[in-house]
C-alpha positions in Angstrom: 0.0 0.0 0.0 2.4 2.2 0.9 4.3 1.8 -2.9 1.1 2.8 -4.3 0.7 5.5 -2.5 4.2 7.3 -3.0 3.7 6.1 -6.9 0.8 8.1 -6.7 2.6 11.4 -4.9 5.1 11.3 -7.2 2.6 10.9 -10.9 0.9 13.7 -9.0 4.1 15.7 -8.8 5.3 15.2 -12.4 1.4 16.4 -13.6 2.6 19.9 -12.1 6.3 19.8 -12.6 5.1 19.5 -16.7 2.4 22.4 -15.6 5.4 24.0 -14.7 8.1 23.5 -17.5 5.5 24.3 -19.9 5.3 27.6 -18.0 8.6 28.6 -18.2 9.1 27.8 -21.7 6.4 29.9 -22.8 7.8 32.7 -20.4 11.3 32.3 -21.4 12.4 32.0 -17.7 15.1 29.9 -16.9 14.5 28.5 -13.4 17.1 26.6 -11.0 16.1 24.3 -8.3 19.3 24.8 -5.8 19.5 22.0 -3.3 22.3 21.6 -0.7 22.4 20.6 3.0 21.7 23.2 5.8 24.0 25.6 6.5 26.1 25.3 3.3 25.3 29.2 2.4 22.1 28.8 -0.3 21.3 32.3 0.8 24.0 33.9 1.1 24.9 33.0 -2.6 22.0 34.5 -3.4 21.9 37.6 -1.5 25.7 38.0 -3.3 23.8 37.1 -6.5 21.5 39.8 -6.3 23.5 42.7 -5.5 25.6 41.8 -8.5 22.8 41.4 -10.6 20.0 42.7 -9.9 20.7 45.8 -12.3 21.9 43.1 -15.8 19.0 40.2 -15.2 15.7 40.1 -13.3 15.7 37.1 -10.6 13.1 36.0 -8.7 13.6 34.1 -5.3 11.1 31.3 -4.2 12.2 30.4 -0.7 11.6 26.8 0.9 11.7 26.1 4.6 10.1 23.9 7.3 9.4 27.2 9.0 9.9 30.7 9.3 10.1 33.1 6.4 14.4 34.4 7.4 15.7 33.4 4.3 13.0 35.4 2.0 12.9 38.4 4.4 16.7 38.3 3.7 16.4 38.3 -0.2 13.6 41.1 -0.2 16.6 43.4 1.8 18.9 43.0 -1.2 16.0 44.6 -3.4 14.6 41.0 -5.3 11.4 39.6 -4.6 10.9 36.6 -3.1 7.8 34.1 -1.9 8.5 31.8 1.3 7.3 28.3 0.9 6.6 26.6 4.5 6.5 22.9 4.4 5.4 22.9 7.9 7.6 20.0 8.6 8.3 18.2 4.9 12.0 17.9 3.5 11.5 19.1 0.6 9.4 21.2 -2.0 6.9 20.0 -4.1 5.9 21.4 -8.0 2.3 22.0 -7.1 3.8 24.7 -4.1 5.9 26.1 -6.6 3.4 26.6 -9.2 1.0 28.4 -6.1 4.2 30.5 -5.6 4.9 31.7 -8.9 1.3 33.7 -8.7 2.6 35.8 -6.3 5.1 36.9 -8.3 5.1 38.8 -11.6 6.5 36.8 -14.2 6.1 38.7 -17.4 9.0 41.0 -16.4 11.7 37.9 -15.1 14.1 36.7 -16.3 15.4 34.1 -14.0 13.7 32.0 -11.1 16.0 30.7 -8.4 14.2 27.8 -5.8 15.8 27.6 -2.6 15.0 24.3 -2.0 14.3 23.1 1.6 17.7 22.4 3.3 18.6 18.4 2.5 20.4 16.5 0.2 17.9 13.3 -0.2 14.2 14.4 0.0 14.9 17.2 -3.1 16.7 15.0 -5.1 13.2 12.9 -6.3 11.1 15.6 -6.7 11.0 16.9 -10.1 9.9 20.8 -9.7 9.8 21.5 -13.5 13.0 23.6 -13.0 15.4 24.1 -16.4 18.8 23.5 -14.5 19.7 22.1 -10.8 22.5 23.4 -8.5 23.9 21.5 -5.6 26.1 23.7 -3.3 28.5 21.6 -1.0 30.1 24.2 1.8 33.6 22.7 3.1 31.9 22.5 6.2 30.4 19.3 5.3 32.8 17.1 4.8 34.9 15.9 1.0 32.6 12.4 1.1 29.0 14.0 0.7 29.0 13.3 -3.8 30.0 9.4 -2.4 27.3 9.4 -0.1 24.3 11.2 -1.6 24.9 10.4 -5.3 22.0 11.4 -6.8 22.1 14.8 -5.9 25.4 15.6 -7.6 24.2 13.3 -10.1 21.5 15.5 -11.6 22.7 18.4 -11.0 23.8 21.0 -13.6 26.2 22.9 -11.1 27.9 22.5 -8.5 28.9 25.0 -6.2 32.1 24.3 -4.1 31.3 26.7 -0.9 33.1 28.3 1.6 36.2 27.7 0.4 38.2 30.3 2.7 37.6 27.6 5.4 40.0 24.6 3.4 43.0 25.8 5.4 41.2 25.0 8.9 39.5 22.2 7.5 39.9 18.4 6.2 38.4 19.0 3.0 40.2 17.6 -0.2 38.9 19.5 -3.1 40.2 17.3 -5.7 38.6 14.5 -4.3 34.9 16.1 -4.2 35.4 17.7 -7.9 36.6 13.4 -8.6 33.5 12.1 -7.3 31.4 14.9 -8.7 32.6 14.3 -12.4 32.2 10.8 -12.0 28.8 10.7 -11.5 28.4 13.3 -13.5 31.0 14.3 -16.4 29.4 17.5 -18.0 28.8 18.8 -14.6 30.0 22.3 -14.3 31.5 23.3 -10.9 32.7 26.7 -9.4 35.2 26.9 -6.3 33.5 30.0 -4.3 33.4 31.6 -1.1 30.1 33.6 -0.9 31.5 35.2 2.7 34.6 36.4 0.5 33.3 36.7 -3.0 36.3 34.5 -4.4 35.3 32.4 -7.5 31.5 33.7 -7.4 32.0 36.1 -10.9 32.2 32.3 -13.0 28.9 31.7 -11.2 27.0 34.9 -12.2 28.6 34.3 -15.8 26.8 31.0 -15.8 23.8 32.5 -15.0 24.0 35.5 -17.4 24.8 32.9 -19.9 22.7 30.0 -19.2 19.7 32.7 -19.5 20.7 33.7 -23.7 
């Protein structure tokens, strides 16, 4: 029974996630579903985003969290608007929130929709949001065996964003070993070395997304 029932979530899901594709196509967004672990610095990537682009590409922020609306009340400050998504307890978001969320917003004058996706490597990874591209970020933080131990994140992803790396000297992080794993899962995956506290590395990310939205 239980099979059936997650079968049935996850048809359910793809109906909208379609919905959704369909939506940005006609549109001409290009949306990213960012995923990551908590704490690895989703919003502060995109608070540094935003002041850097705000004035060349019109983004759009839809926020997911168990609780609270921080993280959107943060992007608002940098001048983008944003819609929080609480999941009142669910790891991850789901395409039929995402399509409530993108009527708040108004989408005939964006250009690009970034989802903040509910902090967690595993949950995100099997729901299908109808996003264009994926990015995973992996802070140092975390550990160099996280692409080994939740493949299918990295697997799927479009990006990968290397974070925090002004903390390697303090830390046992081997770069070259996550970047490895990473390419072996994936081989066209694009990665970026940054430090969002720091700013290092983060111009190739705002290149890919100026680029990724022609």
């Amino acid at each position: 029974m239980k099979i059936k029932v997650n079968k049935k979530i996850l048809e359910r899901n793809e109906d909208f996630a379609e919905s959704n594709r369909k939506f940005f196509k006609k549109k001409n967004i290009f949306c990213i579903n960012m995923i990551s672990s908590p704490g690895s610095g989703k919003t502060t990537i995109l608070e540094k985003t935003a002041k850097a682009l705000k004035n060349k590409i019109n983004i759009a922020v839809i926020e997911g969290d168990l609780y609270t609306e921080f993280d959107a009340d943060r992007i608002r400050k940098t001048g983008l608007p944003a819609v929080q998504i609480e999941t009142k307890g669910a790891c991850h978001l789901s395409a039929q929130q995402i399509t409530k969320a993108l009527h708040q917003l108004d989408t005939d004058k964006l250009d690009i929709v970034v989802i903040e996706n509910v902090g967690n490597l595993v949950c995100p990874s099997d729901f299908d949001l109808g996003e264009t591209a994926r990015a995973v970020v992996l802070s140092t933080a975390e550990g160099d065996d996280k692409c080994a131990k939740y493949p299918k994140a990295f697997a799927q992803a479009d990006v990968l964003l290397i974070n925090k790396i002004d903390l390697v000297k303090h830390l046992d992080f081997n770069i070259s070993r996550v970047k490895r794993d990473a390419k072996k899962l994936n081989k066209d995956l694009k990665i970026f070395e940054i430090s969002a506290k720091t700013a290092k590395g983060m111009q190739g990310w705002f290149n890919w997304l100026i680029n990724a939205k022609r």
